[in-house]
N, C-alpha and C positions, 0 to 999 in steps of 0.2 A: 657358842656356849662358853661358859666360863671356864678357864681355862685352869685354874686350881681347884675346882669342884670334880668332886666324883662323878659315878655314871649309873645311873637307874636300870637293871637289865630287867625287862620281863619275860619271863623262864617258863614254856612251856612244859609243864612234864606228862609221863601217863596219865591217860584218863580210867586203865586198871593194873593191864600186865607191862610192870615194871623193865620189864627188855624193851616196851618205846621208847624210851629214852633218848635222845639226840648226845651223838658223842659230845658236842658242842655246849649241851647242858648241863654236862659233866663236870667239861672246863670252866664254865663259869660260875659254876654252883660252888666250885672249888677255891679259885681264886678273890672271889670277891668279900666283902669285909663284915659283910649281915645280909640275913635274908631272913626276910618278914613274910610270915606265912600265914593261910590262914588257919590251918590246925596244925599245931607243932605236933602233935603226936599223932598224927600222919604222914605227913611232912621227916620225919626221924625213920618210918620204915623206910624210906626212897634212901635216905642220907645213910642209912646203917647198912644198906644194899651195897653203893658204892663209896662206901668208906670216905666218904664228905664229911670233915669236921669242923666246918663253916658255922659259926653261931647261928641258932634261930630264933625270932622274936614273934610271940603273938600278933598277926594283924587280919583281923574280919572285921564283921560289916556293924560290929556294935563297938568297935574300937578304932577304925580308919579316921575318922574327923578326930579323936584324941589324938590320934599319937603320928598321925602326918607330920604336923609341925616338927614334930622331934629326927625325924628322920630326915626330913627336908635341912636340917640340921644339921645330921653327920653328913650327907652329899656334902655339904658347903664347906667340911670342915675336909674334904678333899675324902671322905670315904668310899666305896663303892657297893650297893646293894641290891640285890637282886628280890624280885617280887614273883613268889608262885603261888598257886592254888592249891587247893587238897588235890585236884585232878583238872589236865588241860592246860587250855591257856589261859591265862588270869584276864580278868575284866570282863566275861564272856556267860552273865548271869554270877557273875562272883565278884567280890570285892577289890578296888583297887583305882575305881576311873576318879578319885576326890585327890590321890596319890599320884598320878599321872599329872592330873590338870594342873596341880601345884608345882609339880615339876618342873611341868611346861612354865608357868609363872614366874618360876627362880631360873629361868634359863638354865637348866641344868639338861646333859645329856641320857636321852631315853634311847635303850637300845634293846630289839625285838631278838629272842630267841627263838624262833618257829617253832613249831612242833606237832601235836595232836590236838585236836579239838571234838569232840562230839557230834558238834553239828555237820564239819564236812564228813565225818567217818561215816554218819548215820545214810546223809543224802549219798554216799557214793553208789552206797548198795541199795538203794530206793527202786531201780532201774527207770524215776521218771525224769523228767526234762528239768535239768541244772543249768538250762540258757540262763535263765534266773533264778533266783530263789528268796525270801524272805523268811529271817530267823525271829520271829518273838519271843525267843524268852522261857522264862516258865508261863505258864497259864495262869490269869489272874481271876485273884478271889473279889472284888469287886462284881455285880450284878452288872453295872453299866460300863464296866473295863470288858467282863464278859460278852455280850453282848456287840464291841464294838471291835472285837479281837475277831467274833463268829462272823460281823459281815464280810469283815477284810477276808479271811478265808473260802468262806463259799462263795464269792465274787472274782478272787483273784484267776489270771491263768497262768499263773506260775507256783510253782512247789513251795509249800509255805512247812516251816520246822518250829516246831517247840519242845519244851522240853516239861515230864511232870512226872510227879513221887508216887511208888508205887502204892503208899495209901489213898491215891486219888485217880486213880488211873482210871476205873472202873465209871465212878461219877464222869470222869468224863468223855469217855465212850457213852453213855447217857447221853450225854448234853450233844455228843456228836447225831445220835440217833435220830434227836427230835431237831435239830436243826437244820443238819448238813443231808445234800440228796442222798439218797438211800445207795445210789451207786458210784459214790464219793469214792477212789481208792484211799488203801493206807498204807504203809507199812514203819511197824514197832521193833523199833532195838530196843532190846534188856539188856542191861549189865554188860556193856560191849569190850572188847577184849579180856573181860573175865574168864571164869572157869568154866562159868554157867551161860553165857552168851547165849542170845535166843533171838529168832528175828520171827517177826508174824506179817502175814502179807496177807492182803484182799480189799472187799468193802467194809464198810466198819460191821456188820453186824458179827462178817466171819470173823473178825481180827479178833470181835469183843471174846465169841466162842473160844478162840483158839488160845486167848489168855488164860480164859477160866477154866479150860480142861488141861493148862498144862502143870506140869508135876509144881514148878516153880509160881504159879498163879501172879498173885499182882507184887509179888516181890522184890524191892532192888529197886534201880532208877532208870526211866524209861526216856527213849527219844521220840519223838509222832512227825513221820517223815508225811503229809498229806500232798495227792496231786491236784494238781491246779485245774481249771476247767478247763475242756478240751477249746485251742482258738478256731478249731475247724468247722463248717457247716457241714449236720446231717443233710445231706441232700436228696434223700428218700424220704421224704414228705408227701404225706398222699394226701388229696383233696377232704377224706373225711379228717384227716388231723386238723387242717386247715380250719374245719367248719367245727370242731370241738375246742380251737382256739378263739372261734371268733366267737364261739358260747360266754365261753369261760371270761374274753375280757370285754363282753357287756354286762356280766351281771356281776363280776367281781371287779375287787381292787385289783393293779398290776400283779402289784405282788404275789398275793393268794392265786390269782390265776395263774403266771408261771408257777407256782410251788404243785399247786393241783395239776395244773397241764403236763409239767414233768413227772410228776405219781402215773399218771393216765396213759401218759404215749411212752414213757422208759424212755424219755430224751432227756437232754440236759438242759437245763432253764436256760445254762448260754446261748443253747443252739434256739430256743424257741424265742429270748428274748431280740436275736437275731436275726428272724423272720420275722416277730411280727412288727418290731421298733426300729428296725436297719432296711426291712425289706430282704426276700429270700436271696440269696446268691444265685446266679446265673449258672 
């Protein structure tokens, strides 16, 4: 790195209740020479909390490619700046990777402040299997984005997370309904270390209910912690399942045949696509 250049911090902060804070983000929020946020008048409650009076500068996702340059700028000019989010860690569905990369370009030094993120918060309390996990995101509004997002998850066997607004929550428990197996687990963080925190666990259709009768309904920002297919074989497989699978895939396509043959026996497409295309387990 250059060695009369400044240093890029990225600043993890709360994702609600302002006591997450890292002592460590304190001190850097403090001493460094601008920090580019993406709502200053968000960004100004955390600062007015702990009496941070560190200039802040407008930087989101309709002004990052302007005003990179400028700030790639004061680094060079031996400054140092810190990059946060309204909440979490920056980059993480939020603005900031155009900021980064350029950084990286001017050889200047980038240094991580840990802290909280949503996504592992949500997965800790999921209670399902975090050998793996894959995060996409918010949920996209494209049909054929949609679509190619729904096979990754009903196919995967690991815990897949995303992230969507509570005015869409609803549609997409929908879209969950008619896609995903019917005994797909879930579980929903609301508004997490808020005042109002809410967690919803089950299949989707309980999850769906258990939104819409709560006092708080589809309110606030939601996390969809989903589990992955099971990798194990149901190994109670009777002969008549057998002979309702070998129905099913002569007169259907693959597909529709697992989808119906899972509806029929209350197995999981894995477990049947398992037997009939791997051969049963021993």
């Amino acid at each position: 790195m250059t060695k009369d250049y400044g240093s890029l911090y990225i600043v993890s902060t709360p994702i609600g209740n302002l006591d997450d804070i890292t002592l460590r983000a304190i001190e850097v929020l403090n001493k460094v020479d601008l920090c580019a946020a993406e709502d200053t008048r968000v960004s100004k409650v955390l600062f007015n909390k702990y009496n941070i009076h560190t200039k802040i500068t407008s930087y989101h996702k309709f002004s990052e490619k302007s005003k990179t340059n400028s700030l790639i700028n004061e680094l060079k000019l031996g400054k140092d700046i810190a990059l946060i989010s309204d909440a979490g860690t920056p980059l993480i569905s939020d603005p900031g990777h155009h900021f980064v990369k350029s950084a990286i370009e001017a050889n200047i030094s980038i240094i991580p402040i840990p802290g909280v993120t949503s996504v592992v918060t949500a997965a800790t309390i999921s209670g399902f299997n975090l050998e793996n996990f894959t995060f996409y995101g918010f949920f996209p509004n494209k049909e054929k984005d949609k679509k190619i997002l729904l096979n990754k998850i009903k196919s995967s066997s690991s815990t897949s997370i995303i992230f969507e607004s509570g005015r869409r929550i609803n549609k997409l428990l929908n879209i969950f309904e008619n896609t995903l197996s019917s005994d797909t687990r879930l579980m929903i963080a609301r508004e997490m270390t808020k005042l109002h925190e809410t967690v919803y666990r089950g299949d989707i259709k309980t999850v769906s209910r258990l939104i819409n009768e709560s006092e708080f309904g589809s309110k606030g920002e939601f996390v969809i912690v989903i589990e992955g297919i099971a990798e194990t074989f149901d190994k109670e497989i009777s002969n008549e399942d057998k002979r309702i699978l070998d129905i099913l895939m002569n007169k259907l396509d693959q597909k529709l045949a697992f989808e119906i043959g899972s509806e029929i026996l209350k197995k999981k497409r894995n477990t049947i696509y398992q037997i009939k295309i791997k051969g049963e387990p021993s």
